[in-house]
N, C-alpha and C positions, 0 to 999 in steps of 0.2 A: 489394630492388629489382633486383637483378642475377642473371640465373639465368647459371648455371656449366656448361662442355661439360669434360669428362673426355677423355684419350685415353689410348691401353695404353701410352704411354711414361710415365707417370706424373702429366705435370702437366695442366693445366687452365688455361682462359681465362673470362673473363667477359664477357659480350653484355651491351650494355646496353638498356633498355625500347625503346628510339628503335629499334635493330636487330631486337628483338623484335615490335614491332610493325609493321615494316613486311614482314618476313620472307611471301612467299607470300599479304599481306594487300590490300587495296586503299589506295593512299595515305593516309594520316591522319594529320595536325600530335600530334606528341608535345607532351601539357599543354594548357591551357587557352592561344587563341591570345590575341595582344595588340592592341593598337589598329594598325593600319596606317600608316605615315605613310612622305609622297611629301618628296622632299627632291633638287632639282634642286641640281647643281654649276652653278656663275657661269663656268666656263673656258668654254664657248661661250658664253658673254653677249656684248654689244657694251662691252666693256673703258671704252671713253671717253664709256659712257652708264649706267657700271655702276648710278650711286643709281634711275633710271628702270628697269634691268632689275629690279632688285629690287623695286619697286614693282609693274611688270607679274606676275613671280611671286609676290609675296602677293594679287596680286587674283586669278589663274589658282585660289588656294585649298590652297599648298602650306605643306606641317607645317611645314619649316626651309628655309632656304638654307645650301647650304655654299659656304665659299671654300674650295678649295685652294691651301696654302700650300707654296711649291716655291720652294730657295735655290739650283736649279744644284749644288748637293753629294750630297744623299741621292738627288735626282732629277735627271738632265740637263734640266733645265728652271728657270726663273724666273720667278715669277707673282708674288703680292700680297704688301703689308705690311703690317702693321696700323694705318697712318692709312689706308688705301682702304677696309681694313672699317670702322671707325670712322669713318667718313666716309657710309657707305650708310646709317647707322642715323637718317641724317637724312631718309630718304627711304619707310622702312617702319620697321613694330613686329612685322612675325612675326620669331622667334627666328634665330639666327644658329646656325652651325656650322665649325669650324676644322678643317681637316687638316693637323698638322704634319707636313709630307711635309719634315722637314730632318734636317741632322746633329743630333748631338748637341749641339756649341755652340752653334748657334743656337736649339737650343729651350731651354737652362738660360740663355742670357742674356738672352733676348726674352721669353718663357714669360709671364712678368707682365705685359707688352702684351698679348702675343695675346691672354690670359684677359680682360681690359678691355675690348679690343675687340668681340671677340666677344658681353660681355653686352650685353642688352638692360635698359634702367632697371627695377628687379622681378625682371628674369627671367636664369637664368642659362644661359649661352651655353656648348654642347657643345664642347668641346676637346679633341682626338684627339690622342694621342699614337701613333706607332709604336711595337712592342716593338723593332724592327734595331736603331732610332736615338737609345735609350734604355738605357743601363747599368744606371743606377739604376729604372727604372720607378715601384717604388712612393713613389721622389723625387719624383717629376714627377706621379704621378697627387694628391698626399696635396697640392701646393701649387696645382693647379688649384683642387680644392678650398677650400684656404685663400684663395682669392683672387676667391672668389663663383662659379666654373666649375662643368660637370658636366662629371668627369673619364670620357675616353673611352678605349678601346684598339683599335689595329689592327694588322690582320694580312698582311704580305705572301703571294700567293701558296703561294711554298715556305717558308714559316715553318711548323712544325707550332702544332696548338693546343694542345698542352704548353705551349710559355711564355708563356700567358696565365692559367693553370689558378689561378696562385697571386696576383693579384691583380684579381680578378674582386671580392672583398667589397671593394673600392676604387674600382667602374668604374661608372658609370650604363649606357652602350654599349658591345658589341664591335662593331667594324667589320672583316669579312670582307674580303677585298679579291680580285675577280674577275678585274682584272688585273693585272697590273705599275703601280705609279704613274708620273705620269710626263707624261702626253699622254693629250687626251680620244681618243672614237672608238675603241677598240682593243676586239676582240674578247672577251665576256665567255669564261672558264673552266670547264667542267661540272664537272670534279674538284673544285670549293669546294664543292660542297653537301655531300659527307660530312662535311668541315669544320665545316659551319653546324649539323648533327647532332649532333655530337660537343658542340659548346659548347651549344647547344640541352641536350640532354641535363645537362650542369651543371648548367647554370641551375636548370631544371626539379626536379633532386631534390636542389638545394640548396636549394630556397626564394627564390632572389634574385632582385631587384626591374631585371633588367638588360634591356635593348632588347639586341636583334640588327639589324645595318647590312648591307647590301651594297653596295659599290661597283664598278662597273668591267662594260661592256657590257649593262645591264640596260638592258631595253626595253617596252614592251607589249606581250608576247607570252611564250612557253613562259619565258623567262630568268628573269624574274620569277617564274613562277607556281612555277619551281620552285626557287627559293629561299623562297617564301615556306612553299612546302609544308613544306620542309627545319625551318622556323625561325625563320626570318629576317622581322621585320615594318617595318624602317626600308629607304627603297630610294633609293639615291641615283644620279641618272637626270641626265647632263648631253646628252651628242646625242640621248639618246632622248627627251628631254622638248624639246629645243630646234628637233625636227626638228618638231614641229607651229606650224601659222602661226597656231594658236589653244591659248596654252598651257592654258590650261583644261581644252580635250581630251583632252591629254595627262596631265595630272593625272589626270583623271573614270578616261581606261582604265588608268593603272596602277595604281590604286587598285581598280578594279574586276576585274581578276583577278588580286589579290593577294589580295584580301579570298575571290574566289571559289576560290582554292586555298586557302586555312585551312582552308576548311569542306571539301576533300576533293576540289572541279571542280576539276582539271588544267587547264593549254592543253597538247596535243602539241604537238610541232613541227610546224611548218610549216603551224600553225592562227592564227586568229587570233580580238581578239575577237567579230567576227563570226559566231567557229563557236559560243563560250562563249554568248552570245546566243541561238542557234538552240537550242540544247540546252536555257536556261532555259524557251523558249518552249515 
């Protein structure tokens, strides 16, 4: 699967298909692409009306909702606990989704809430782990699991994607992370996409059964299309999805040039779907 470049000092490197195929070629998703799905973050929701936001985004037509969870330690910030998620579940039945944006003590003491909370009756609820804020990782992915979860992993920014490489046959999702956690609104990162390639490329000639996530400045427009090209099929969209007064809409277009970059239509920058439109037309 890997062709090999030679040089007259002796040694050698290895490209892998994802670089090979994109080398001088027209963009094309490495492997068979995967279902799409749109998964708005709750941190621009209206806080003190969260069980109705949630109801509004399963009627808009979105895969999951995430909460992000932030203790003030791993992240200058403090947001939810798991009676608030478990408390929404009173108000929708589409799936739930966890970011343990904490230290490490808080996710080996609480870990077993959060996994609770997060399911849905039947179904089980994604629970993100960091690799920064996890020592043990394959501790922590192996008791989501035990505990009815689909154990997740994510990736700071400057984390390389080495230290996920080795518990990926442990992970239902990687989640990339665009930018810093922390605070919504913050400009997505271009540099994740080689990132999203790289594990992309794993997966693919490993055979596993793994979603790819992005988090962080992803929009209706190029951010998206080109993470999706990269790899990447789960998109998690908090002001880009909250910034329409009809979230539905918001749902329809990122899902519709996510799905249209799989298949190879790009958005450039500084296009919109209006341009992807005109081009099908």
């Amino acid at each position: 699967m890997l062709s090999t470049l030679a040089f007259s000092s002796g040694f050698s490197v290895s490209r892998s298909p994802v670089s090979q195929g994109r080398a001088g070629a027209p963009a094309m998703l490495y492997g068979e692409p995967r279902p799409v799905q749109i998964i708005p973050s709750v941190l621009p929701a209206d806080w003190a009306n969260m069980g109705a936001e949630c109801k509004r985004l399963e009627d808009a037509g979105v895969d999951r909702i995430q909460f992000d969870v932030m203790d003030g330690n791993f992240v200058p910030n403090l947001t939810f606990g798991p009676e608030l998620i478990a408390a929404c579940k009173k108000y929708t039945t589409v799936k739930f989704e966890t970011q343990l944006m904490v230290s490490q003590y808080n996710c080996e003491t609480m870990l077993d809430e959060y996994t609770a909370a997060t399911n849905q009756p039947g179904k089980p609820g994604v629970v993100i782990a960091h690799v920064e804020g996890n020592t043990h990782l394959h501790r922590t992915l192996t008791k989501i699991r035990e505990g009815g979860g689909s154990p997740s992993v994510a990736l700071n920014p400057h984390t390389p994607a080495e230290m996920i490489e080795n518990v990926l046959d442990l992970c239902d999702h990687v989640l990339v992370m665009t930018v810093n956690p922390g605070f919504g609104g913050q400009a997505y990162i271009p540099t994740m996409v080689d990132k999203i390639k790289k594990i992309r490329g794993w997966i693919v000639d490993r055979g596993l059964d793994i979603d790819i996530e992005v988090d962080g400045g992803v929009k209706a427009d190029w951010t998206i299309a080109a993470c999706a090209d990269a790899g990447a099929n789960c998109f998690i969209a908090g002001s880009g999805m909250f910034a329409y007064e009809n979230l539905a809409d918001g749902c329809s277009e990122l899902r519709t040039i996510a799905e249209a970059a799989q298949k190879g239509k790009g958005l450039p920058k500084g296009e919109t779907i209006k341009d992807l439109d005109a081009v099908a037309a």
